[in-house]
VOGU-3710 file (C-alpha; in Angstrom, 3 decimals, decimal comma):
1> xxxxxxxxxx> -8,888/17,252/-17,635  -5,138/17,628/-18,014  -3,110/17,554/-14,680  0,409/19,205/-14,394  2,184/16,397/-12,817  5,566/15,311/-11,533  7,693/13,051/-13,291  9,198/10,428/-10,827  12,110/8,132/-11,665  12,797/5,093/-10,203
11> xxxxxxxxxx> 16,124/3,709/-8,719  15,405/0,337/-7,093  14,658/2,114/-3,841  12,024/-0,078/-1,479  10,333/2,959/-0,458  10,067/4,526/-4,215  6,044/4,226/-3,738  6,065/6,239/-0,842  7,371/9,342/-2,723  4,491/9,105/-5,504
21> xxxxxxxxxx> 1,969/8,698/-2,272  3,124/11,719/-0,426  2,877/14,262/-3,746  -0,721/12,918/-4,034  -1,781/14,000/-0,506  -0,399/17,882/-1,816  -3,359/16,691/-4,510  -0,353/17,150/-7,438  -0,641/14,421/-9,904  2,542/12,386/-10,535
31> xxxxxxxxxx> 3,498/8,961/-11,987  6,743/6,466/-11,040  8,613/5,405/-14,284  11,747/3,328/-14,721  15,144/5,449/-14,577  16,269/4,399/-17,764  13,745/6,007/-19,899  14,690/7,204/-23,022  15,424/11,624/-23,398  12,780/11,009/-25,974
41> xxxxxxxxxx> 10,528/10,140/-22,852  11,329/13,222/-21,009  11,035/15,628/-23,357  7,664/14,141/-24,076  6,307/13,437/-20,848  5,763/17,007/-20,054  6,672/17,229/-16,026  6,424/20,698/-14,150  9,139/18,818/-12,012  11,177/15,227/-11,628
51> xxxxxxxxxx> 12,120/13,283/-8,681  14,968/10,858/-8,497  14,107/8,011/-6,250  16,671/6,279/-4,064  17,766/2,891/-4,479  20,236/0,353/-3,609  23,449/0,608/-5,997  26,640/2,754/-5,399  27,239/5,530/-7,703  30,838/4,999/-7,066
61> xxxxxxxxxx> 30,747/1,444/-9,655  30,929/2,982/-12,592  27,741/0,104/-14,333  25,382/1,426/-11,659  22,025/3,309/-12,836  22,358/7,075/-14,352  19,757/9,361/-15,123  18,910/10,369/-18,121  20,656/13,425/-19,161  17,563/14,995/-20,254
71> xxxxxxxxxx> 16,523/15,647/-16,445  18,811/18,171/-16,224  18,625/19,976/-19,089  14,809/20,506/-19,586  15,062/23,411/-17,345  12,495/22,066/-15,043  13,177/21,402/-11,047  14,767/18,322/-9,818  14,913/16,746/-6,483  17,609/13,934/-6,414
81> xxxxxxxxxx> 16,658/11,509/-2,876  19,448/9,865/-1,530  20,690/7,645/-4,484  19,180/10,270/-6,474  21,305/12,709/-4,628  24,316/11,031/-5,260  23,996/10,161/-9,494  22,666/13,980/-9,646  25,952/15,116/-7,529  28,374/12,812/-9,844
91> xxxxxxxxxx> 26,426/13,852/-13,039  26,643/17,661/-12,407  30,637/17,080/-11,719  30,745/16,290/-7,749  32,084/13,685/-6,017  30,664/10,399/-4,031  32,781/8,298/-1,864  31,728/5,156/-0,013  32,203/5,603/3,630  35,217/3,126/4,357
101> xxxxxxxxxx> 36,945/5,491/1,720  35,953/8,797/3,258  36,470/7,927/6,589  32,719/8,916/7,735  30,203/7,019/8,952  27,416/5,418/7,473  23,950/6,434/8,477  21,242/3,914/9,435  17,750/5,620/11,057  16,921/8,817/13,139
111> xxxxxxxxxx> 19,405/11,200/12,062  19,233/15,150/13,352  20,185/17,723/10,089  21,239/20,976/10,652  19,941/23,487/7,796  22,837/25,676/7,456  21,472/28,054/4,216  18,320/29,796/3,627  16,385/28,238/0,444  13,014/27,822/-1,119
121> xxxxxxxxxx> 12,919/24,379/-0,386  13,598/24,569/3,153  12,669/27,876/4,649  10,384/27,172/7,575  10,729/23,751/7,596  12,794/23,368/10,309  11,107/21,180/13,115  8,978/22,511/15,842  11,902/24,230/18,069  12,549/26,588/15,682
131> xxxxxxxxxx> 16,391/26,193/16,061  16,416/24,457/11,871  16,686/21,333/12,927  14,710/18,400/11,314  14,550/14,573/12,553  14,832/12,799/9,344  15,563/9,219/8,535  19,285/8,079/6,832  19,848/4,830/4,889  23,160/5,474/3,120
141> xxxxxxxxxx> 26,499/4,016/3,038  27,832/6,379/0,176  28,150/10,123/0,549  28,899/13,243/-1,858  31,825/14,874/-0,731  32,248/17,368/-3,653  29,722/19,808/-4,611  28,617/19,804/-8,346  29,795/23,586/-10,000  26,999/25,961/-8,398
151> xxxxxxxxxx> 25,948/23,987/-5,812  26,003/24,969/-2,103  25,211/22,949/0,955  22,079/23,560/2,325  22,297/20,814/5,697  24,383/18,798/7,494  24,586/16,347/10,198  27,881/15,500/12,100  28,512/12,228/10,175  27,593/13,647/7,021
161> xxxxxxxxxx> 28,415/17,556/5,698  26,334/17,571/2,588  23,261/16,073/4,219  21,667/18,610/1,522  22,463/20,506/-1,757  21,182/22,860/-3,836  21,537/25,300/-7,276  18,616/27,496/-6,709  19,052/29,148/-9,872  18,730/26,144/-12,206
171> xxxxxxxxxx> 16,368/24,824/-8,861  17,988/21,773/-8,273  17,970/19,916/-5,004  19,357/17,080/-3,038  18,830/15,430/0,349  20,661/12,595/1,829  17,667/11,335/4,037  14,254/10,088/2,898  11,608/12,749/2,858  8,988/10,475/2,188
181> xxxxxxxxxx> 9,223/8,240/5,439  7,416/9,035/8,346  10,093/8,337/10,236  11,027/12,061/9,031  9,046/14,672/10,565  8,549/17,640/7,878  9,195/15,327/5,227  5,753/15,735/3,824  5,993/20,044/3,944  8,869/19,034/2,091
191> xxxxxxxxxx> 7,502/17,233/-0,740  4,497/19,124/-1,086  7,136/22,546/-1,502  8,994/21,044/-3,898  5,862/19,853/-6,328  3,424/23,004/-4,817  5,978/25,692/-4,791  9,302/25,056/-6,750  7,396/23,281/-9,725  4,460/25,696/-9,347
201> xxxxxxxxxx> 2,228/22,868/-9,524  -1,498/23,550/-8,900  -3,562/21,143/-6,332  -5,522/19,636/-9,025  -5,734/16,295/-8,195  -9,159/15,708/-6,782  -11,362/12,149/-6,539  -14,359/14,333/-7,602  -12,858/15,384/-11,195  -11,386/11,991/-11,399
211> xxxxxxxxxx> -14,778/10,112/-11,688  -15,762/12,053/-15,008  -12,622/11,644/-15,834  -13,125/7,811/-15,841  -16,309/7,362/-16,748  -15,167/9,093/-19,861  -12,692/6,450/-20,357  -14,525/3,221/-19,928  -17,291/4,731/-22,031  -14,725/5,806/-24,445
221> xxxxxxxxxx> -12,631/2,004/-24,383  -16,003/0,015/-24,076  -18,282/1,043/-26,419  -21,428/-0,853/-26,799  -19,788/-4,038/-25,890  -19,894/-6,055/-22,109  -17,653/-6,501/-19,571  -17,037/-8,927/-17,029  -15,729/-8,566/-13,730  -14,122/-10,975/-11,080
231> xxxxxxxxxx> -15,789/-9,701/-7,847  -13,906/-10,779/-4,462  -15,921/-8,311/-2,112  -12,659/-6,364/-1,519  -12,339/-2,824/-1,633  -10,583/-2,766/-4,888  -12,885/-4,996/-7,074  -15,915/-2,971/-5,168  -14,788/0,524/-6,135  -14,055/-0,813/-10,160
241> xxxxxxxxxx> -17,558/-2,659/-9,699  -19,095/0,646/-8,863  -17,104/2,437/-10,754  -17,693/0,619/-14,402  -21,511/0,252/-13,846  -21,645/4,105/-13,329  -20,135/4,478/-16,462  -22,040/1,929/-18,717  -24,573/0,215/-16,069  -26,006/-3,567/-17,369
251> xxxxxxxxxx> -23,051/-3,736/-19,976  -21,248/-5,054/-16,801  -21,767/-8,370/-15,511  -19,927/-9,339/-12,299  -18,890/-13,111/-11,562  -18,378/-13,314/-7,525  -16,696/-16,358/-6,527  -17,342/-17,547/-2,939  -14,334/-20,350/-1,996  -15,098/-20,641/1,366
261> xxxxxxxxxx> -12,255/-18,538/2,828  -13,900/-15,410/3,351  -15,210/-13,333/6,532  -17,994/-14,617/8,320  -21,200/-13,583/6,417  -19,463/-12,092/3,369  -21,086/-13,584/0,068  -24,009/-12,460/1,673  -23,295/-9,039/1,961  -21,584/-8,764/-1,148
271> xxxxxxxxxx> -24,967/-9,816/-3,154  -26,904/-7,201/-0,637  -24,360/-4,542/-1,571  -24,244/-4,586/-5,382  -26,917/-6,892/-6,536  -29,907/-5,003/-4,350  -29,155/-2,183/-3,878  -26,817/-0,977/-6,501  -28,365/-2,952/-9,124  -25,688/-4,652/-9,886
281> xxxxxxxxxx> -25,856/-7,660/-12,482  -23,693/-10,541/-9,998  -23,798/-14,114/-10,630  -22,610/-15,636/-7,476  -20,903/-19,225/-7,791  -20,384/-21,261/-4,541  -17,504/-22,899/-5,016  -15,990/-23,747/-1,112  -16,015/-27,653/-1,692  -13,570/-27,246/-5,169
291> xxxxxxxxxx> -11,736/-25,432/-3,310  -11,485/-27,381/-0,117  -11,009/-30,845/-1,868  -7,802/-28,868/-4,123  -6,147/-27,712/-0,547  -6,598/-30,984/1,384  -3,599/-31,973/2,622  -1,376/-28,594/1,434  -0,034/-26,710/3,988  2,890/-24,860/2,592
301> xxxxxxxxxx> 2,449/-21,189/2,618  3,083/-20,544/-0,756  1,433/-23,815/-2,094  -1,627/-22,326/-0,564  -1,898/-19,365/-2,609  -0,748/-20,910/-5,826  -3,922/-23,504/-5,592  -6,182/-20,874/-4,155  -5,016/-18,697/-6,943  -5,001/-21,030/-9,663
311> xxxxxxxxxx> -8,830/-22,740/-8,711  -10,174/-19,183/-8,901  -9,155/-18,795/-12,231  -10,752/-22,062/-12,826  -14,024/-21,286/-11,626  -13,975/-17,596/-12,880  -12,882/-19,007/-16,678  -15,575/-21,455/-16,334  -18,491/-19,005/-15,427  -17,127/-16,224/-17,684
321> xxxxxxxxxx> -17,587/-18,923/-20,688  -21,129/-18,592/-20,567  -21,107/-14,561/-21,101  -19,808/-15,279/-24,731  -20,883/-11,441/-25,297  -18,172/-9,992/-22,862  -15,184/-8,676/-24,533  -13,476/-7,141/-21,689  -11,886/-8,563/-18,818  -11,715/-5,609/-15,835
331> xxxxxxxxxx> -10,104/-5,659/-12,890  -9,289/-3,652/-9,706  -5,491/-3,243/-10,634  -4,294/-0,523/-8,294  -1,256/1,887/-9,000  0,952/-0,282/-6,464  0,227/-3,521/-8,625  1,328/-1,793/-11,653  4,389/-0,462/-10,162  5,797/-3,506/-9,031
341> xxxxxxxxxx> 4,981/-5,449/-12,165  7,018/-2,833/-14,286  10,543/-3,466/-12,600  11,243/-6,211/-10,110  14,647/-4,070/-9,610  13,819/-2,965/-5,721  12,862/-5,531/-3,633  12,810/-9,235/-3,044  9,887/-11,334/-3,647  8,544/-11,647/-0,476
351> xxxxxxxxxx> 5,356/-13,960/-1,566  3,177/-14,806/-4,082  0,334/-12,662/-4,391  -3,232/-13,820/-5,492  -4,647/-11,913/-8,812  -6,363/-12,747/-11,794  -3,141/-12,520/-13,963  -2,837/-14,317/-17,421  -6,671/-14,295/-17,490  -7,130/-11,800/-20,359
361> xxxxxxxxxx> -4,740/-14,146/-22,564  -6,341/-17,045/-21,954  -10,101/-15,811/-22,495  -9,282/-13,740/-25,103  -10,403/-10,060/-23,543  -9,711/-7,009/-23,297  -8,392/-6,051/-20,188  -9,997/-2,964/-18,416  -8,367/-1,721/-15,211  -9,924/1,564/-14,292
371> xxxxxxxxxx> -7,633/2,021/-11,197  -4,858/1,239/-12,270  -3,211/5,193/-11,953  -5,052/5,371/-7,636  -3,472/4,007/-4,599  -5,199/2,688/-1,915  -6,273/5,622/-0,148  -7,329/7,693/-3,541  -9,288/4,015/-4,189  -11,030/4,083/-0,727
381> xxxxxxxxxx> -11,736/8,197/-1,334  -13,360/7,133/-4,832  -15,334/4,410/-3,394  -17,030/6,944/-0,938  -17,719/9,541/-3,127  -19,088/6,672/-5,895  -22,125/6,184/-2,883  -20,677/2,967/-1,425  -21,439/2,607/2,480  -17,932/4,055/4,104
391> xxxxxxxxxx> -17,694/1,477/6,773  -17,211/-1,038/3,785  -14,762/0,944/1,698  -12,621/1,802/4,981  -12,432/-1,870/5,700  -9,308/-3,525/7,021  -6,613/-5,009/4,067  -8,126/-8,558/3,389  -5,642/-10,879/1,560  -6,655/-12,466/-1,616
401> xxxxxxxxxx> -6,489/-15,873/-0,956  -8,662/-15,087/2,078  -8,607/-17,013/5,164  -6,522/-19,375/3,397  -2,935/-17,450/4,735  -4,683/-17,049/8,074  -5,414/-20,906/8,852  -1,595/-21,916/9,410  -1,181/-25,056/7,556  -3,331/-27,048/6,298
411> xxxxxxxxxx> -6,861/-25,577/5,511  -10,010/-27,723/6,845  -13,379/-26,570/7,189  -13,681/-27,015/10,618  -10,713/-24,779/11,126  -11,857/-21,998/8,569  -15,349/-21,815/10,683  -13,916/-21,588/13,570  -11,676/-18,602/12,484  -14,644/-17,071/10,511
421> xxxxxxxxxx> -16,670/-16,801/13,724  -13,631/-15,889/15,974  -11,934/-12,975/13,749  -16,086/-11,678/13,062  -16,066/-11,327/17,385  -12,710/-9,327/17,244  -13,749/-6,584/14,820  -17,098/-6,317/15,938  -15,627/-5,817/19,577  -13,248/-2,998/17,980
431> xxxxxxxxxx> -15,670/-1,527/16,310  -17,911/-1,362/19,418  -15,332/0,096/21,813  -14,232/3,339/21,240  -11,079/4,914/23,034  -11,535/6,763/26,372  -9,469/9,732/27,706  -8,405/6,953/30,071  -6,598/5,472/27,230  -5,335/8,550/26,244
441> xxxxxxxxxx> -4,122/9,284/29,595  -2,578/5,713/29,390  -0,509/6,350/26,290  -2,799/4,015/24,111  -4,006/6,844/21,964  -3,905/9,934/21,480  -5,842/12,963/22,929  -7,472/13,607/20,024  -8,397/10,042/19,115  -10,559/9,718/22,209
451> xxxxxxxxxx> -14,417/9,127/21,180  -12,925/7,034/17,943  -13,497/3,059/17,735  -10,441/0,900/18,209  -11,466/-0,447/14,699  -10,653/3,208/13,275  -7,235/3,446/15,144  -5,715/0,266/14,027  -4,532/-0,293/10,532  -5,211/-4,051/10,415
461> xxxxxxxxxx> -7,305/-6,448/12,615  -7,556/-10,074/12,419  -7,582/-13,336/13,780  -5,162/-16,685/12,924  -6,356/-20,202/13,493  -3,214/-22,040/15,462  -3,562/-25,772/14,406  -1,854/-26,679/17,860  -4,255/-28,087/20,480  -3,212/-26,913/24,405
471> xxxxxxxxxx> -4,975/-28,319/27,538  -7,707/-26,308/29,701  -10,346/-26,417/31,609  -13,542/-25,526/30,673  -16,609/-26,330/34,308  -15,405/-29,161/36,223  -13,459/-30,922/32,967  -10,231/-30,579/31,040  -10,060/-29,392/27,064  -7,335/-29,785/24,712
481> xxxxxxxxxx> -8,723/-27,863/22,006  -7,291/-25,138/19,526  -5,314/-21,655/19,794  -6,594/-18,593/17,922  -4,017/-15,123/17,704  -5,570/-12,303/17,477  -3,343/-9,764/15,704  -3,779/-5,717/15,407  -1,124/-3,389/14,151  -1,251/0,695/13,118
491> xxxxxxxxxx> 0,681/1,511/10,352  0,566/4,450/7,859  1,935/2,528/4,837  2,044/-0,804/5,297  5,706/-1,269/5,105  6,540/-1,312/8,368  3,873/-2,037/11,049  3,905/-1,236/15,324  1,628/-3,620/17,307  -1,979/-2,379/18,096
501> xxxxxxxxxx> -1,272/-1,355/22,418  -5,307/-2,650/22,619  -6,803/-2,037/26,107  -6,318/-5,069/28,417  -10,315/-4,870/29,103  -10,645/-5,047/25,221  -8,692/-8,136/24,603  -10,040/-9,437/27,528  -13,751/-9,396/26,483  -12,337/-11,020/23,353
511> xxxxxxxxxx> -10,892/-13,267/25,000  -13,725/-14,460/27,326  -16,455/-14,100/23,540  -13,924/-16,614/21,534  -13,904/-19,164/24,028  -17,268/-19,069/25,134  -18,850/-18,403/21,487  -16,303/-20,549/19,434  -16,821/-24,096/19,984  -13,234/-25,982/20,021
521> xxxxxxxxxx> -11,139/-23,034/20,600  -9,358/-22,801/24,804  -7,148/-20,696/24,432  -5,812/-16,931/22,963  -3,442/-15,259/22,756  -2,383/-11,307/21,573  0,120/-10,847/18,785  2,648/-8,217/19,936  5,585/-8,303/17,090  6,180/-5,456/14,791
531> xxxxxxxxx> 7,003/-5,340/11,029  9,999/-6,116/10,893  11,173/-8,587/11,608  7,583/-10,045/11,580  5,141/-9,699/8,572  1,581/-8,299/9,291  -0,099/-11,668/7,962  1,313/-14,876/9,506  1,791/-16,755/5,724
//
């Protein structure tokens, strides 16, 4: 099946992922590329419309990033965002001044536009009050203070007067704020009227088509011959598992690798999921002491993951030897992966992330990654309509190296049992208590979320082992045993994160279930930072 699809060119910006998520939910297929790909690469590429991403440079240095001049002159729409705006402005023969040499002010968060023309791209838009007003989200230092020839302006706020441009006849538009934010209201009508109704782009992009799609593929790529497949229990490696043996069923052996970092019970359930009842060839290797004995004494963060990384690699390599048959190596790369491993031009490495990288080089396979074009949610959509339980596939994030980044310091066994049995009482008192209209009426949730488990209205749930002993008192004698965090947030893209507002009889009960259940644990406490400045795992 061939999907018209939007053509998405990157500037650096942090948020550049955000844009490609929000034209998937208007079910229009579209792909990120670098923005200095080739006119060759344009003309080929075959968009019903392109997006300019924003990013970090000024336009007004003159060796800052340009797009190719082939956007605008294959006569399809573009939307230039913010930095996007601003090369599409200079390109077209406007004008972009920093602010310290305009005079106006920069913009930094909630920002209220005034539309002041009628378009395509905006009409009935406006927010709710009907007076064309729209809450949006700045981030700009730089602003265009000429219009290109043919241009008009189609918003404004009082810091900025070309907020928004457009050429409807060559359908060309630019906005100064970030559509693809929450933080701005209609900025998803937006998108989805741009790709829907500008480009003419048909809603095409469904999880249903995409699975003969695939299957097609890995039939096509495999062939007779077998593949092998690291298995971590995550939703990822779960959908590709289920995903691959649909497609050519015992030609795909899965290695699962147990290290003795994950949630309470989890090998176990893994081997139920796959190996009983979906058939599933798994060889499971129990490998918790190697990995133990390699993190003794380590308790730098990011010496952690290396080791945790590295020994998996180890063990996998070392199992996958004796499937001398396999000639394919696949993995649950995810669209997100692949982005950020084509340009390392928007953000800073924040931390090392675990994978099976370099594996297909060193074993000699051909590598397989049948999600590599889904984020998470189109992954999690697949998974359900694939037959896997939902309750697994809609699963809280779980980080690679496990509980390894949620034991602070060094890892022991002791401590990774006592967090295994702790974080297993959280969820399973989230996902027992469901909101009440008392909680509603509170301002925990909303109206319509009453009925729903906690577990389904936070983003992320977990607990953190604290290797820092504090005194209590536990029947007629004192303690001076461990602290455990529990942490919760709700988040819609995992860049930035508000603290879960859990009910205090909730926490409580967890409370009172930890210390009584948890043998060498006195003491917890609730988590209530956001992201930023804060991260949503502690390493």
């Amino acid at each position: 099946m061939s999907h018209q699809k939007i053509l998405i060119l990157d500037f650096g910006s942090q948020v550049t992922q955000l844009i490609a998520r929000r034209v998937r939910e208007a079910k229009v297929f579209c792909e990120i590329h670098p923005h200095d790909v080739s006119d060759d690469f344009i003309h080929g590429y075959g968009a019903k419309g392109i997006i300019l991403s924003g990013g970090p440079n000024s336009v007004t240095e003159g060796d800052t990033p340009r797009a190719p001049q082939a956007v605008f002159e294959l006569g399809v729409p573009v939307l230039g965002i913010c930095y996007g705006m601003q090369t599409m402005a200079v390109q077209l023969g406007g004008k972009v001044m920093t602010s310290e040499s305009s005079g106006k002010a920069r913009e930094f968060g909630y920002a209220k536009v005034t539309v002041t023309a009628r378009s395509v791209f905006m009409d009935g838009i406006a927010d709710a009050d009907g007076a064309g007003i729209l809450e949006v989200w700045m981030s700009h230092g730089d602003s265009v203070v000429e219009l290109p020839p043919g241009f008009v302006t189609l918003a404004a706020t009082l810091a900025c007067p070309i907020a928004a441009m457009m050429d409807e006849k060559r359908r060309f538009y630019g906005v100064q704020f970030h559509p693809e934010v929450t933080h701005t209201a209609q900025g998803q009508a937006m998108l989805e009227r741009f790709a829907r109704v500008i480009c003419g782009c048909g809603a095409d992009w469904r999880m249903g088509d995409y699975i003969g799609e695939a299957v097609s593929a890995i039939r096509a790529q495999a062939g007779n011959e077998e593949v092998i497949l690291g298995l971590s229990g995550g939703v990822d490696s779960s959908v590709a598992a289920a995903l691959v043996h649909r497609a050519i069923g015992g030609q795909l052996t899965c290695v699962f690798v147990d290290h003795g970092l994950l949630r309470l019970d989890e090998g176990d359930r893994v081997m139920n999921m796959f190996a009983r009842h979906l058939g599933v060839k798994v060889i499971r290797v129990d490998a918790a002491r190697d990995f133990m004995e390699k993190l003794k004494g380590i308790s730098d963060p990011e010496e952690k993951r290396k080791i945790i990384g590295h020994e998996f690699i180890e063990v996998f390599q070392r199992e996958a030897r004796k499937l001398p048959a396999a000639k394919w190596l696949a993995q649950g790369t995810i669209y997100p992966d692949v982005i950020e491993s084509a340009g390392k031009n928007s953000a800073h490495t924040i931390k090392s992330h675990h994978n099976v990288g370099g594996l297909p080089e060193r074993m000699r396979l051909k590598l397989l990654e049948p999600l590599k074009k889904l984020f998470k949610d189109e992954v999690r959509e697949l998974g359900v309509a694939l037959g896997l339980p939902r309750e697994m596939v809609y699963r809280h994030p779980f980080p690679g190296p496990g509980l390894g980044v949620r034991v602070l310091g060094e890892i022991k066994p002791e401590y990774a049992r006592i967090l295994q049995q702790a974080d297993a009482i959280f969820i399973e008192e989230l996902r027992g208590t469901k909101a009440t209209p008392a909680d509603a009426a509170a301002g925990l949730c909303a109206e319509n979320d009453v009925g729903k488990s906690w577990y389904e209205l936070t983003s992320q749930a977990f607990a953190v082992f604290l290797p820092v002993r504090s005194v209590g008192v536990m029947g007629d004698g004192r303690t001076y045993e461990y602290v455990v965090a529990l942490r919760a947030v709700v988040t819609r893209d995992f860049m930035t994160a508000h603290w879960a507002h859990l009910p205090f009889d909730l926490l409580g009960r967890v409370s009172n279930r930890v210390i009584n259940e948890t043998r060498g644990i006195n003491r917890v406490v609730y988590d209530i930072s956001g992201k930023p400045p804060a991260t949503i795992e502690w390493e």
